[in-house]
C-alpha positions in Angstrom: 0.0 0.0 0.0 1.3 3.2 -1.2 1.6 6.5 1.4 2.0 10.1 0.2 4.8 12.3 1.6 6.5 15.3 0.7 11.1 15.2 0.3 12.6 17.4 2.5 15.8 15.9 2.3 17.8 14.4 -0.6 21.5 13.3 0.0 22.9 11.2 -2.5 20.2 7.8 -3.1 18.4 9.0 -0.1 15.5 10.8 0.3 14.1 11.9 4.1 9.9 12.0 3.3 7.8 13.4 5.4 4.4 12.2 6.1 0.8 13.6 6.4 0.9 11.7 9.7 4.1 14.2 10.3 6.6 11.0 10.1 10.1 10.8 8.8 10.9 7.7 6.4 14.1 7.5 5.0 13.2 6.3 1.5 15.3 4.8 -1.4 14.3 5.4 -5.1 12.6 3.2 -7.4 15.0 1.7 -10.3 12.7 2.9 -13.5 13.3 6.5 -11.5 17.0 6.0 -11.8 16.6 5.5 -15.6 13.3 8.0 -16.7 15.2 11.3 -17.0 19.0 11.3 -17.7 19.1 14.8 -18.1 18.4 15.7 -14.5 20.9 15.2 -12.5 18.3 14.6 -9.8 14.9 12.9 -10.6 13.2 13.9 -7.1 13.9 16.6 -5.1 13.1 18.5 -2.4 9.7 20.1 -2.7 8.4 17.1 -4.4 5.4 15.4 -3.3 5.9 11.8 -3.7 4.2 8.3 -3.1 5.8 5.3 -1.0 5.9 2.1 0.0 7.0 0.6 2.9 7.4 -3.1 1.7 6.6 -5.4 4.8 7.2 -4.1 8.4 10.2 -2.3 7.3 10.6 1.2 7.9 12.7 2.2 5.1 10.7 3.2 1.9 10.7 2.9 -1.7 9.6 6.0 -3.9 7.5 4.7 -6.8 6.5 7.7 -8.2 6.3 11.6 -8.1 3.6 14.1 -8.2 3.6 16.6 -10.4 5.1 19.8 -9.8 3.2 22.9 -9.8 6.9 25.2 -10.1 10.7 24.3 -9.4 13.9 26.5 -9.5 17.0 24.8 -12.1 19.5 25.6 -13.4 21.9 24.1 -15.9 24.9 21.7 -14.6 27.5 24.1 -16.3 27.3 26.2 -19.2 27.2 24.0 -22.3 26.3 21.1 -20.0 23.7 18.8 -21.6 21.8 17.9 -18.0 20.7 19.8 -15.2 19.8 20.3 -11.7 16.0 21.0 -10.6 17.5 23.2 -6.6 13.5 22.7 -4.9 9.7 22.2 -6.4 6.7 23.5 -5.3 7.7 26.5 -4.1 5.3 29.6 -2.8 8.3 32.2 -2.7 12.2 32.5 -3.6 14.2 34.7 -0.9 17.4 35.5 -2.9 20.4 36.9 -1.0 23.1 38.9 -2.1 26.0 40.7 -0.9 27.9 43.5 -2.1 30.9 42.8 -0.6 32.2 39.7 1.5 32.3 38.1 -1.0 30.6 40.4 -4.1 27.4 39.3 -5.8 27.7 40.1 -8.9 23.7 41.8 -11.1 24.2 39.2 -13.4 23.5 36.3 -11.0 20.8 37.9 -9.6 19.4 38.4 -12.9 20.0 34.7 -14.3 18.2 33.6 -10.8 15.6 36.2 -11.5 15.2 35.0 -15.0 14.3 31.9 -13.5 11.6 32.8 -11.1 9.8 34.7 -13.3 10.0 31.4 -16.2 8.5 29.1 -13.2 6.1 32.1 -11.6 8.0 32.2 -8.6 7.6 35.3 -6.5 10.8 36.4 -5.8 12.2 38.6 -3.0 15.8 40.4 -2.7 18.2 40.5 1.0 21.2 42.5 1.1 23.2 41.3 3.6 26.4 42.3 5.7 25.2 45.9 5.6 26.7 46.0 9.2 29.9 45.8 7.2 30.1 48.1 4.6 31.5 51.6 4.3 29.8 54.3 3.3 30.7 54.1 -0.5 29.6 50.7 -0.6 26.0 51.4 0.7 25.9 54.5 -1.6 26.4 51.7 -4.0 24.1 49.2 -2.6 20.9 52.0 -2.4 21.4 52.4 -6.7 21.9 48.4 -6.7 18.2 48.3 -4.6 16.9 51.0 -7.1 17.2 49.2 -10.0 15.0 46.1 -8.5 12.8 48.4 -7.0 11.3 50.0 -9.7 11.2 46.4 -11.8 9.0 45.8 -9.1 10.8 43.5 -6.9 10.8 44.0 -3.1 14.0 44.5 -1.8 15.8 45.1 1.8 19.0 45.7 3.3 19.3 44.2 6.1 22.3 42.3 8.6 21.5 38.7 10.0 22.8 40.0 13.2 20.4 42.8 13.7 17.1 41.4 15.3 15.0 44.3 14.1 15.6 42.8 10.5 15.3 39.3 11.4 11.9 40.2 13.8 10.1 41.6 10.3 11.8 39.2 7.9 9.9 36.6 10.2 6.6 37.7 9.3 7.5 36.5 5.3 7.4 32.6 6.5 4.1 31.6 8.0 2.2 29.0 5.5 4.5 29.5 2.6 7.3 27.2 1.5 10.3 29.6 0.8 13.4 28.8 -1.1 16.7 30.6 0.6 19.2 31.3 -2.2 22.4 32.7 -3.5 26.2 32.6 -3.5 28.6 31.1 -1.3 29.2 32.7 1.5 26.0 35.5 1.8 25.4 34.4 5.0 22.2 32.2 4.1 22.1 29.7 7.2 23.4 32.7 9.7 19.8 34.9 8.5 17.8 31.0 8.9 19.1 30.5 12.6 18.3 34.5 13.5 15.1 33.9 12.5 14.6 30.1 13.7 17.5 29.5 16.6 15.9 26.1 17.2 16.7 24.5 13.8 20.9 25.2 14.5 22.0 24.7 11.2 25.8 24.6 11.2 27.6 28.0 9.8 31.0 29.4 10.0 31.9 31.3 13.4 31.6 34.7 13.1 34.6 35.6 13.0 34.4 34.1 9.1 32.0 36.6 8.5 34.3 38.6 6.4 35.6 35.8 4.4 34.6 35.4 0.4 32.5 32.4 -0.7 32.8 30.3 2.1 29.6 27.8 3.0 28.5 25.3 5.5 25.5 24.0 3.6 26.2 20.7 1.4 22.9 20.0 0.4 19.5 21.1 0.2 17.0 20.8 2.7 13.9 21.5 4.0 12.4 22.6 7.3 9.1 22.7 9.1 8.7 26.0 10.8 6.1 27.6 13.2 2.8 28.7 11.9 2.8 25.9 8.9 5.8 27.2 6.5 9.2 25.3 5.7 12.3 27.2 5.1 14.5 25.2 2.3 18.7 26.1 2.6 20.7 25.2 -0.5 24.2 25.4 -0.4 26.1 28.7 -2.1 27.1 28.2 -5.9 29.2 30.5 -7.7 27.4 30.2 -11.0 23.6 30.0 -12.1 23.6 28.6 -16.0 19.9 29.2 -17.5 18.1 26.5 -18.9 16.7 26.6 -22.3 13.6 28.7 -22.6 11.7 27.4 -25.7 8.4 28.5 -25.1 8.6 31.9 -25.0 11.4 34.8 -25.8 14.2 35.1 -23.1 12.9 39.2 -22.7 9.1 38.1 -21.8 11.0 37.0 -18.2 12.8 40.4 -18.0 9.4 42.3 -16.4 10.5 45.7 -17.7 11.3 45.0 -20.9 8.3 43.1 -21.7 6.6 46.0 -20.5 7.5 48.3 -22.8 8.2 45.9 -25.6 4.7 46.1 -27.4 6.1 49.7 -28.7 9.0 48.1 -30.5 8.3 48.9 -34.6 8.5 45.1 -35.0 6.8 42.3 -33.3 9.5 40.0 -33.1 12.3 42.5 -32.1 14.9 41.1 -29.9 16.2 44.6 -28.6 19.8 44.2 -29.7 20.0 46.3 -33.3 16.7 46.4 -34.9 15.6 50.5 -35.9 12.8 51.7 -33.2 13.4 49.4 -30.5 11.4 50.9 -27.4 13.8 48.6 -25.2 17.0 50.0 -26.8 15.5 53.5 -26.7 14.2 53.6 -22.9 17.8 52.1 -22.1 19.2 55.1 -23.8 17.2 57.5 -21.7 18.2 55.7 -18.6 14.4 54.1 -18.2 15.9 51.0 -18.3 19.7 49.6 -16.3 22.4 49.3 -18.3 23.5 46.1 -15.9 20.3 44.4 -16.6 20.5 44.8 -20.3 24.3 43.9 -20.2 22.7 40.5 -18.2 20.1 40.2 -20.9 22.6 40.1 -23.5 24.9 37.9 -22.1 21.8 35.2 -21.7 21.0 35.9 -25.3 24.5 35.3 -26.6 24.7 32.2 -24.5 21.3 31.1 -25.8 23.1 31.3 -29.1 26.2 29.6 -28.1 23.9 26.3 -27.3 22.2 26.5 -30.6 25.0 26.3 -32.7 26.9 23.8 -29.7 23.3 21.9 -30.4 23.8 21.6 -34.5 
């Protein structure tokens, strides 16, 4: 008899379910799983609502199959890579951090992460950490980095993991929602989950790391339970976020402002990269849209291109 459960660990062949009944199995996967999808690097995830069995008393269990997903956050292996990695499923919010300094987070992962959300409707919300840190150049620089996002329409905040002000209202973004915790090594991701949640002590570098660039504690993804019916997922820092291919529609339709504006272009399949009367090309000109995020949107495009011909 089959039992439903959602994955809210994954470490190598095992998966840690947990149960309607609020019980942990550690499961194993089915062997047609092992073989369905050779492209992902990781047929179930965490996220992923799956059925079990539990083959005679034991209480080890077998995933036979997984539900479908309603969203998921992935990214490609490496660049030209031919498989790729689905991070979490089923997700009600992404909380992307990012850092300025110690170590720099740089618009174009943002953007390739952003890219992302928006492909998988993922609300999305930016932290800018380690403001305790920074000089007062660098948060001159981080209030025109917050800017840009801003008026896209993302909700942004600068905040430090140590200050309990932040973590008190960053708190109130958790209850019944499942929330993705993202970014680069060493942002300080598990340092802002134990200010909010001390009880789940996930293991981070002492503070006197807290300087250091890219450093992470985090090996694997995984998901937690929290107060008022929410889980918190922590995924370990990466340094790079390749983009998956986007077939379905054009890579601009997930840059918000662009696809905004881009029903005044002169031609209805303009790109935004030379054609004559490009609204995008023109609103970037008068400084309506940032120069970073076109120079993102370009790079995707030209890798996008790289893959076709890599394809052929």
């Amino acid at each position: 008899m089959s039992e439903k459960g959602r994955v809210i660990k994954s470490t190598g062949n095992l998966y840690t379910v947990y149960t309607t009944s609020m019980e942990k199995v550690e499961c194993s996967l089915a062997g047609r799983y092992r073989l369905e999808d050779l492209k992902s690097t990781n047929p179930v995830v965490v996220g992923d609502m799956v059925l079990f069995e539990r083959p005679g008393e034991k209480q080890h269990g077998r995933i036979i199959d997984v539900l479908e997903r309603k969203n998921y956050i992935i990214r490609k292996s490496s660049n030209f890579s031919k498989t790729y990695q689905v991070v979490a499923s089923n997700l009600d919010q992404l909380i992307l951090m990012a850092t300025i300094a110690y170590p720099q987070t740089f618009p174009e992962f943002i953007d390739r992460y952003l890219v992302t959300a928006e492909a998988y409707n993922i609300p999305a919300i930016l932290l800018f950490n380690k403001i305790d840190l920074y000089n007062e150049e660098q948060l001159e620089s981080l209030e025109k980095l917050m800017n840009i996002y801003s008026k896209i329409g993302y909700s942004c905040y600068a905040i430090s993991a140590f200050d309990k002000s932040h973590s008190n209202k960053l708190k109130t973004f958790f209850p019944k929602k499942i929330t993705l915790v993202a970014g680069n090594s060493g942002v300080g991701k598990s340092t802002l989950i134990n200010a909010l949640f001390p009880d789940l002590k996930l293991k981070t570098q002492e503070i006197s790391d807290y300087h250091q660039k890219g450093k992470h504690t985090t090996t694997f993804v995984e998901m937690f339970p929290l107060p008022g019916q929410g889980y918190v997922i922590d995924t370990p820092g990466i340094k790079g976020f390749g983009i998956i291919d986007m077939d379905n529609e054009p890579l601009f339709h997930y840059f918000p402002e662009f696809f905004k504006i881009s029903k005044y272009c002169k031609y209805y399949n303009c790109i935004h990269v030379n054609e004559p009367d490009c609204a995008v090309i023109d609103a970037l000109e008068k400084g309506d849209i940032s120069y970073s995020r076109y120079k993102s949107y370009l790079s995707l495009l030209e890798e996008q291109s790289k893959k076709e011909k890599y394809r052929k």
